[in-house]
C-alpha positions as CSV (number, residue, x, y, z in Angstrom):
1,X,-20.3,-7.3,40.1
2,X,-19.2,-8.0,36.3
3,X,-15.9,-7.4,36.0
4,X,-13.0,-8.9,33.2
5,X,-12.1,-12.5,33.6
6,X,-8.0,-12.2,35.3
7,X,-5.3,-14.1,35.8
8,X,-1.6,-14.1,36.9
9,X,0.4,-12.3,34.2
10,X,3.3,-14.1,33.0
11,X,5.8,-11.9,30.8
12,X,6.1,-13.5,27.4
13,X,2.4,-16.0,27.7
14,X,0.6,-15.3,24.9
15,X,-2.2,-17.0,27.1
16,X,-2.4,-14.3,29.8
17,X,-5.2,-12.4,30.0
18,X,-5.0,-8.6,29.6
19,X,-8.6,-7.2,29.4
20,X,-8.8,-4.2,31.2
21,X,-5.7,-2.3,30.4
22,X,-4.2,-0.8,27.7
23,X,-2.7,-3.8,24.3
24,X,0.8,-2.2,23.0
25,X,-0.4,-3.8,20.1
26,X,-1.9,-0.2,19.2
27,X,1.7,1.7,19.6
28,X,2.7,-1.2,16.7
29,X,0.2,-0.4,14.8
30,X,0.3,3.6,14.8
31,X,4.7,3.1,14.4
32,X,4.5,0.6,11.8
33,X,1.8,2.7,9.8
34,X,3.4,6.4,10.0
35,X,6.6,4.3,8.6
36,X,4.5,2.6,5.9
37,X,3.0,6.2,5.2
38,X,6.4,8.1,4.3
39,X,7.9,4.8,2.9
40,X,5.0,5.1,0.4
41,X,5.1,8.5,0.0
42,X,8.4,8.7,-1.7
43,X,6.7,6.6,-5.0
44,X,5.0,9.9,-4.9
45,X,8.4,11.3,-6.4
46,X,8.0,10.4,-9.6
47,X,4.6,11.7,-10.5
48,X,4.9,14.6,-8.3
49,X,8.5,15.4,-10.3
50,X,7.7,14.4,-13.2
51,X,7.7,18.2,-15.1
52,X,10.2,19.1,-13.3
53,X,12.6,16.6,-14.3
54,X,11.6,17.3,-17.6
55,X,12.8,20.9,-17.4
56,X,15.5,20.7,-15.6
57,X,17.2,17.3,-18.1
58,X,15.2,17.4,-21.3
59,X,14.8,14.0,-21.0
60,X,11.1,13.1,-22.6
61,X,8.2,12.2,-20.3
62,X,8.6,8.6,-22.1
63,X,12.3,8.6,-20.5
64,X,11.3,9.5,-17.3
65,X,8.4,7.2,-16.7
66,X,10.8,4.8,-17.2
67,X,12.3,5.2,-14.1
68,X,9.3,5.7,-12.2
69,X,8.3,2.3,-13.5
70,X,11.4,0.6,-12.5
71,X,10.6,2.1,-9.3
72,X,7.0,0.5,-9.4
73,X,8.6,-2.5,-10.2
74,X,10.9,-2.8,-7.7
75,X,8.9,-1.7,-5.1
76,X,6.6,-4.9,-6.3
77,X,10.0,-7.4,-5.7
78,X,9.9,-5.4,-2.6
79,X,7.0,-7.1,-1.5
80,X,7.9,-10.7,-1.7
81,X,11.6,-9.9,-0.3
82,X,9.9,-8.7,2.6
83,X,7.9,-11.8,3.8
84,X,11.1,-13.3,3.0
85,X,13.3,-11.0,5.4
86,X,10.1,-10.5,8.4
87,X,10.8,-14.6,8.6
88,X,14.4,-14.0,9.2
89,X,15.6,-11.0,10.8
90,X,12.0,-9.7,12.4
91,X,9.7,-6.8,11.2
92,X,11.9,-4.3,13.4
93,X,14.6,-4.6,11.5
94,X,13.4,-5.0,8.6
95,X,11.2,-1.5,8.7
96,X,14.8,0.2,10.2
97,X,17.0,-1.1,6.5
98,X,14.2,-1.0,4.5
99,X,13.9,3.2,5.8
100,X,17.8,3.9,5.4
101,X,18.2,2.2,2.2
102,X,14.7,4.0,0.8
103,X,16.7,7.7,2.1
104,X,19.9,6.6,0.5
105,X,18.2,6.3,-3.3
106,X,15.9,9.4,-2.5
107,X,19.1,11.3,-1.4
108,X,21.5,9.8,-3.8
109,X,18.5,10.6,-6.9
110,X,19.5,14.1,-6.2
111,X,22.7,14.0,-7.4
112,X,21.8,12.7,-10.7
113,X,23.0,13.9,-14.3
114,X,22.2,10.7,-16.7
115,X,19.1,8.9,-17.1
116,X,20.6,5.7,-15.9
117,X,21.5,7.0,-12.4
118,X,17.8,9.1,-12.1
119,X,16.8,4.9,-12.9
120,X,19.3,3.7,-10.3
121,X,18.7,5.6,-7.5
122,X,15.6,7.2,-8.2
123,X,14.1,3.8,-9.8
124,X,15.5,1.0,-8.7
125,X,16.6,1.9,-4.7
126,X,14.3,3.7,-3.5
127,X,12.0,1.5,-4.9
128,X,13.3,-1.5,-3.6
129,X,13.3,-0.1,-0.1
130,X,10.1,1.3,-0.4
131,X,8.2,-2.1,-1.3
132,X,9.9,-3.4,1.9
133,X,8.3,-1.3,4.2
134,X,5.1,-0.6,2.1
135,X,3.7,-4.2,1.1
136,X,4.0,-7.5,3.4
137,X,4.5,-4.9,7.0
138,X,1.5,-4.0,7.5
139,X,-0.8,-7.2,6.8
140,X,2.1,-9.1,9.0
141,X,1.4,-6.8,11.8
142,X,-2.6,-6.6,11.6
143,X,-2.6,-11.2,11.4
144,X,0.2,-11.2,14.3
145,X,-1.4,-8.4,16.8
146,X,-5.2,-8.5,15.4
147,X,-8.1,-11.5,15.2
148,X,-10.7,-8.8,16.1
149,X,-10.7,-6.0,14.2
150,X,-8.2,-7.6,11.7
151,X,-10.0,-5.9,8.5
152,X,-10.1,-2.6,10.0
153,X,-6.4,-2.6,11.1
154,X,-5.9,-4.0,7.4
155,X,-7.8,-1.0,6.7
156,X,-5.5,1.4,8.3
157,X,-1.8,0.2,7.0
158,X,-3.6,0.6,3.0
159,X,-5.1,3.9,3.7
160,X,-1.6,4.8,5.0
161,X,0.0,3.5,1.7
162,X,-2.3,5.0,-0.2
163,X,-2.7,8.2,1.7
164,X,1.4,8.5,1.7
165,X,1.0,8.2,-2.6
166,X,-1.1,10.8,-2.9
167,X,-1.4,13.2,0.1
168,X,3.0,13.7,-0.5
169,X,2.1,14.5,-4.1
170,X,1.4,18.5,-3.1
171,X,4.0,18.7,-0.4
172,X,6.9,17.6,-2.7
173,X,5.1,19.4,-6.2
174,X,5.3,23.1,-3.7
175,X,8.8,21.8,-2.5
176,X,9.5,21.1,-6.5
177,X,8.4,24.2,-7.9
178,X,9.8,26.8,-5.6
179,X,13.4,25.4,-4.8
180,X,13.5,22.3,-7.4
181,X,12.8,18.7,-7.5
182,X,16.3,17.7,-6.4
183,X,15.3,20.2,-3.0
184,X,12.2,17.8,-2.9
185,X,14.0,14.1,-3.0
186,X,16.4,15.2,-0.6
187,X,14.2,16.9,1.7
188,X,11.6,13.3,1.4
189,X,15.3,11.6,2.4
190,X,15.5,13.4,5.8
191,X,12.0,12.8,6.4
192,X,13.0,9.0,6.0
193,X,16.2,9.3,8.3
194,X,14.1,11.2,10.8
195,X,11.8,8.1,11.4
196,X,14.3,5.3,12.0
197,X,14.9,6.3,15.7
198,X,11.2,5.7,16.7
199,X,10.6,2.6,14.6
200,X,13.7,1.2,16.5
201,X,12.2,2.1,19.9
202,X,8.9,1.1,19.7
203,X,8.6,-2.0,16.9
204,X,7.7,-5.2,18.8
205,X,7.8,-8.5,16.9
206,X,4.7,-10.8,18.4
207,X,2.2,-9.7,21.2
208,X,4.1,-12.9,23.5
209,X,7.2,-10.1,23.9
210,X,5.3,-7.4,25.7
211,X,3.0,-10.7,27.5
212,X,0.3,-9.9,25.2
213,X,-1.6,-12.3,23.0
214,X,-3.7,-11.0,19.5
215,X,-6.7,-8.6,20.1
216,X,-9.3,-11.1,20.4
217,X,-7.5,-14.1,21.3
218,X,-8.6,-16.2,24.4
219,X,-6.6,-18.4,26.7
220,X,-8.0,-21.2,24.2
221,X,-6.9,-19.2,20.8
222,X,-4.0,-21.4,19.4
223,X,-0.4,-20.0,18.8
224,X,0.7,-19.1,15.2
225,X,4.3,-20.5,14.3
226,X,6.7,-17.8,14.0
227,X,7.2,-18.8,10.7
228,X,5.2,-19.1,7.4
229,X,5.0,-23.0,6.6
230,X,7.8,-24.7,4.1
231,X,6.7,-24.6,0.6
232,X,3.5,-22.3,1.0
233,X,4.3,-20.5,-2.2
234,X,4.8,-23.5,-4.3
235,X,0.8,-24.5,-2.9
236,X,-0.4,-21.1,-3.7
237,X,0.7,-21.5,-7.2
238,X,-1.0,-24.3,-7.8
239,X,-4.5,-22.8,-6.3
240,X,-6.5,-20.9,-9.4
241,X,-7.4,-18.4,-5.7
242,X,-3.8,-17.2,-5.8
243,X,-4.1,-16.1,-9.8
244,X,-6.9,-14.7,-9.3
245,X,-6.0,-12.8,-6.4
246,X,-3.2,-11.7,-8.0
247,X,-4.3,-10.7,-11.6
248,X,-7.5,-8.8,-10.0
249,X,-4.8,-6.8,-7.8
250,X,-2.4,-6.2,-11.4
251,X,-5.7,-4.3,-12.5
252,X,-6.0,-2.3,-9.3
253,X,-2.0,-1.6,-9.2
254,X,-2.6,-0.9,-12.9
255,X,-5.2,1.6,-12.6
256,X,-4.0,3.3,-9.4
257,X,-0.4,3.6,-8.6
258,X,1.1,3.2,-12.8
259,X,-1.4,5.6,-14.3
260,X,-3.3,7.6,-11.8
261,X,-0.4,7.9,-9.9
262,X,1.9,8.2,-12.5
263,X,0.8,10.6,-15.0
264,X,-2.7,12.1,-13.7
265,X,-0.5,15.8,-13.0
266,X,1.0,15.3,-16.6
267,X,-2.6,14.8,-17.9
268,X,-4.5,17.5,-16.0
269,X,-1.8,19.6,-17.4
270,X,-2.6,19.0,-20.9
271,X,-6.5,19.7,-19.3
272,X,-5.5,23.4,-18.9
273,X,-4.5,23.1,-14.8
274,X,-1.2,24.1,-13.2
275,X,1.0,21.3,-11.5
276,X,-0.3,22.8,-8.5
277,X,-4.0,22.7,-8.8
278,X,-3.1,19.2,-10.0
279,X,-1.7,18.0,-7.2
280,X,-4.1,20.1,-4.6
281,X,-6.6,17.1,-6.5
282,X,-4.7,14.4,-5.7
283,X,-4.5,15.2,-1.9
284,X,-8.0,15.5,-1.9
285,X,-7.9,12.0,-3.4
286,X,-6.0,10.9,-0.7
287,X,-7.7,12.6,2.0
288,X,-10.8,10.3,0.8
289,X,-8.8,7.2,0.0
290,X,-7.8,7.3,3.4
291,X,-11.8,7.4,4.5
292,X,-12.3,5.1,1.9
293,X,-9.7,2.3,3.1
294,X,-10.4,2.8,6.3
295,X,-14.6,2.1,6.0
296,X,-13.4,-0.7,3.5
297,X,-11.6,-2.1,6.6
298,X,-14.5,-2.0,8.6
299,X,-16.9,-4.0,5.8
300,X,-14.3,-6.5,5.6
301,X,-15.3,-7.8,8.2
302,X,-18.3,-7.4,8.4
303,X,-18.9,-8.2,4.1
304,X,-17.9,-10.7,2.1
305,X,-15.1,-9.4,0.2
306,X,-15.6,-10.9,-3.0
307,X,-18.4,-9.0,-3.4
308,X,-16.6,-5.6,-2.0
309,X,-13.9,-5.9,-4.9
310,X,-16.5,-6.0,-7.3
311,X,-18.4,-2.7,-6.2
312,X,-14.6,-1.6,-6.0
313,X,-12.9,-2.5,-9.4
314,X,-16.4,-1.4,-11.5
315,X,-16.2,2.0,-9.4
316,X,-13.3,2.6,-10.1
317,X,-13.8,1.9,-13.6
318,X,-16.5,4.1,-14.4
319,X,-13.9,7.0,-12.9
320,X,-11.4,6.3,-14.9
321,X,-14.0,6.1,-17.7
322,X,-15.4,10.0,-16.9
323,X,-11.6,11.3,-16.4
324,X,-11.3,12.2,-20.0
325,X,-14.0,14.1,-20.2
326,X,-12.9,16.8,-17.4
327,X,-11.5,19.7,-17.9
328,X,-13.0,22.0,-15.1
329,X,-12.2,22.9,-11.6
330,X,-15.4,20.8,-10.5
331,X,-15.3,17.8,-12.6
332,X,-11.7,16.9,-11.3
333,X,-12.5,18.0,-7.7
334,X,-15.6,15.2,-8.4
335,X,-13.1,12.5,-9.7
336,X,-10.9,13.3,-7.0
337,X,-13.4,12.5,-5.0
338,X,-15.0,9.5,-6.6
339,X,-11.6,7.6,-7.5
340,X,-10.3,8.6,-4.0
341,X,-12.3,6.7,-2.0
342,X,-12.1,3.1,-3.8
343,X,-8.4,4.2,-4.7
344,X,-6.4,1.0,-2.7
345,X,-9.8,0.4,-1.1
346,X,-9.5,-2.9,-2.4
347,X,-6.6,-3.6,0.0
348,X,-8.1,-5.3,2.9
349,X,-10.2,-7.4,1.1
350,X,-7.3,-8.8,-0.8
351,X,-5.6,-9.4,2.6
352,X,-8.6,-11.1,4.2
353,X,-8.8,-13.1,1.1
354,X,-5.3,-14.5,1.0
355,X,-5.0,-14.8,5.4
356,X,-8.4,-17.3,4.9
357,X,-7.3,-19.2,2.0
358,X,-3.2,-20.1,2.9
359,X,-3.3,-18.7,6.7
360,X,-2.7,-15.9,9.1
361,X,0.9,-16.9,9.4
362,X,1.5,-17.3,5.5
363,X,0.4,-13.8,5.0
364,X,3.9,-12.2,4.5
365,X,4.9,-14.4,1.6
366,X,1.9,-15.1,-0.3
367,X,0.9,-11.9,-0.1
368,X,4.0,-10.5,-1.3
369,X,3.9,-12.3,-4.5
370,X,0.1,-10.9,-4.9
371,X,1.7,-7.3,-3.9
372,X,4.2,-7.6,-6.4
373,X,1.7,-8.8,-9.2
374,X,-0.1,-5.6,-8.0
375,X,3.7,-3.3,-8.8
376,X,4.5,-5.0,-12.1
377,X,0.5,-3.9,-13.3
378,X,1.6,-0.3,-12.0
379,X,5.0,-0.7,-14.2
380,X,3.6,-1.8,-17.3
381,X,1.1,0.8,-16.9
382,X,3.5,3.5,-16.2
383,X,5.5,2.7,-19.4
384,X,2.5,2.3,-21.4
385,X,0.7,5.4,-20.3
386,X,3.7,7.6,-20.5
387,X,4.2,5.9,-24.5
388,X,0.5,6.6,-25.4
389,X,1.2,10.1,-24.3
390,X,4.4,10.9,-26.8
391,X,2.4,9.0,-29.7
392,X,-0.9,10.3,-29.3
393,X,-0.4,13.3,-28.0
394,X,-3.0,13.1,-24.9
395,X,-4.0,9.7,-21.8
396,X,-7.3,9.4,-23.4
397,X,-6.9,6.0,-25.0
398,X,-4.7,5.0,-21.8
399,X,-7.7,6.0,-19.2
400,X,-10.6,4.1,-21.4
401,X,-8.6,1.5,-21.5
402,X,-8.1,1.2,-18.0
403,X,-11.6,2.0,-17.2
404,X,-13.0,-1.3,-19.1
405,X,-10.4,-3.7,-17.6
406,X,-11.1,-2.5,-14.1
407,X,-15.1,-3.6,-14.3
408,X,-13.4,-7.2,-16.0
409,X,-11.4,-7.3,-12.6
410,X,-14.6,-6.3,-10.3
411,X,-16.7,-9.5,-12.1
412,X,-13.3,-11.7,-12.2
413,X,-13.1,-11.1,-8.1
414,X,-16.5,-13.0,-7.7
415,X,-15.0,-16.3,-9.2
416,X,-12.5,-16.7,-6.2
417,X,-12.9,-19.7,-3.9
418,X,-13.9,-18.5,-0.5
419,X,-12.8,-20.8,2.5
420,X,-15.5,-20.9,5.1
421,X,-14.2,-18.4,7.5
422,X,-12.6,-19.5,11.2
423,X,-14.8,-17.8,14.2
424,X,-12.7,-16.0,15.9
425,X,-13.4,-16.7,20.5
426,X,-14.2,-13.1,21.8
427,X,-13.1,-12.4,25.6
428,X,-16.0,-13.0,27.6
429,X,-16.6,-11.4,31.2
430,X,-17.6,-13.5,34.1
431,X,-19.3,-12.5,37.2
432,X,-16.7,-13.6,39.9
């Protein structure tokens, strides 16, 4: 009879062996992402908002993108803060701060009256403790409980990002029109405050704490070091992989989160659509980005990913391209669609990319610093969008833009140095 190799379980081995029953490593993974999901949702806020901040202050849309860029930005800084703090204090209590202090600037935006608080609180906080729980959590996670199936739980924490973006667009617009968009950041507050006791509960730091080792680790697999090695960053900066990495995922925060995310309600406004209909699109963006990330997941593994972030970034530039052009129900329902599914698609890719060139264990900081190159593109793009807008009077020259540098970032992705890739032992089963 074939049965699963066994052996005496020891709490806190990460050689045991536990085929046959159920890895904890999936309750991580479903916590950590529902946290990442809201935490990402609330940079939602600002595009979602946007017109109704507007009414309700008379501030220009110039004034207000402002703040949502500081947001960007910070949630960026965010990123490499986390890898910092996951080293130190552990991802559980990490996700619990980062939640409370992203609550306390949704909350405290509510109470707002001058431009500089909306950019405090609003901007700056929330943010921060967004792009702690958004960027370096999830690709920590998937390298610490994942060597099988590490793309595709990649896959999962950027569709969960991404879905939070886009699919909390609607929910706070409705929330925003029919009581008001302070209603909206306070009720995305509670939301926050509601998570912390489950994230608390059920966050595990390494698989060795429940006697668990990574999905598709063997007795032979060796440990990673609970810590990132001394000085990684300062050898990334030196590799041409890391700037490349990082100014191909500028573009993508560029051309996703600062502009599409940004302004896209503002411009199918001036297209003749309510801030409704507008947002009904974007959750059917993110109803496909979250396919989309997740089957880009799955290829990463399976692809090499160099070649996946070029179908990605020269998709996604040909969308952004068309999007000017639209200005009926189907054509944006089409874009929706289209720039949906490759939306943060280029997410595990990026991740595979940087775990194979400075290490599994290294993930949390170098990818941090890639993370945040991929906020400030979304900040400069938020500002300059929101500028083009006052001065010319419509996104078209913003969108085109876009659109060309997103092919240059799709044939700049096949230029990175690819590592030959580590096999990875699978379990085998012995007849005993």
């Amino acid at each position: 009879m074939s049965a699963p190799a066994s052996a005496p379980h020891v709490p806190g081995d990460p050689t045991a062996t536990i085929s046959g029953r159920f890895r904890y490593g999936w309750i991580v993974l479903a916590v950590a992402a529902v946290a990442v999901l809201v935490g990402a949702g609330t940079r939602a806020a600002p595009g979602a908002l946007l017109l109704g901040i507007q009414a309700d202050t008379g501030w220009s849309i110039a004034q207000i993108s402002f703040a949502g860029a500081a947001g960007l930005l910070l949630l960026g800084l965010g990123g490499p803060a986390s890898g910092w703090l996951i080293d130190r204090f552990g991802v559980r209590r990490l996700t619990v701060g980062a939640l409370l202090l992203t609550a306390a600037g949704m909350g405290g935006s509510a109470l707002s009256r001058e431009l500089w608080q909306l950019v405090l609180l609003f901007g700056l906080l929330s943010g921060f403790g967004a792009g702690l729980v958004s960027s370096s959590l999830g690709p920590v996670v998937a390298n610490r409980w994942f060597l099988r199936g590490r793309g595709l739980a990649v896959g999962v924490f950027g569709a969960s990002s991404s879905a939070g973006q886009l699919v909390f667009f609607p929910l706070l617009t409705v929330i925003a029109v029919a009581a008001g968009w302070r209603e909206a950041a306070v009720a995305m507050a509670v939301l926050l405050l509601v998570l912390v006791a489950p994230v608390a509960l059920l966050l595990r730091e390494h698989p060795s704490d429940v006697g668990e080792r990574p999905r598709g680790a063997t007795a032979g697999t060796p440990v990673e070091p609970a810590r990132a090695d001394r000085g990684v960053m300062l050898r990334a900066l030196r590799a041409p992989e890391f700037w490349l990495l990082a100014g191909t995922f500028f573009v993508c925060g560029a051309t996703s989160n600062g502009l599409v995310g940004q302004h896209f309600i503002a411009h199918a406004v001036d297209h003749g659509f309510t801030p409704v209909a507008a947002s009904g699109a974007l959750a059917v963006m993110g109803a496909f980005n979250f396919v989309g990330t997740i089957a880009s997941g799955w290829l990463t593994d399976r692809v090499d990913p160099r070649r996946l972030l070029l179908v990605y970034y020269a998709f996604r530039g040909l969308s952004l391209l068309y999007l000017p052009a639209i200005h009926d129900t189907l054509g944006v329902t089409a874009f929706a669609v289209l720039f949906g599914l490759d939306y943060i698609a280029t997410v595990p890719p990026t991740v595979a990319l940087v775990a194979d060139t400075f290490g599994r264990r290294n993930v949390g900081i170098v990818y941090g610093w890639v993370y945040f190159a991929h906020m400030l593109g979304a900040a400069i793009a938020a500002i300059a969008a929101g500028v083009v807008r006052d001065s010319a009077g419509d996104y078209a020259l913003a969108f085109v833009a876009a659109g060309w540098l997103a092919v240059a970032a799709g044939v700049a992705a096949l230029t990175i140095r690819r590592p030959r890739p580590v096999a990875v032992p699978v379990p085998v089963r012995v007849d005993r």
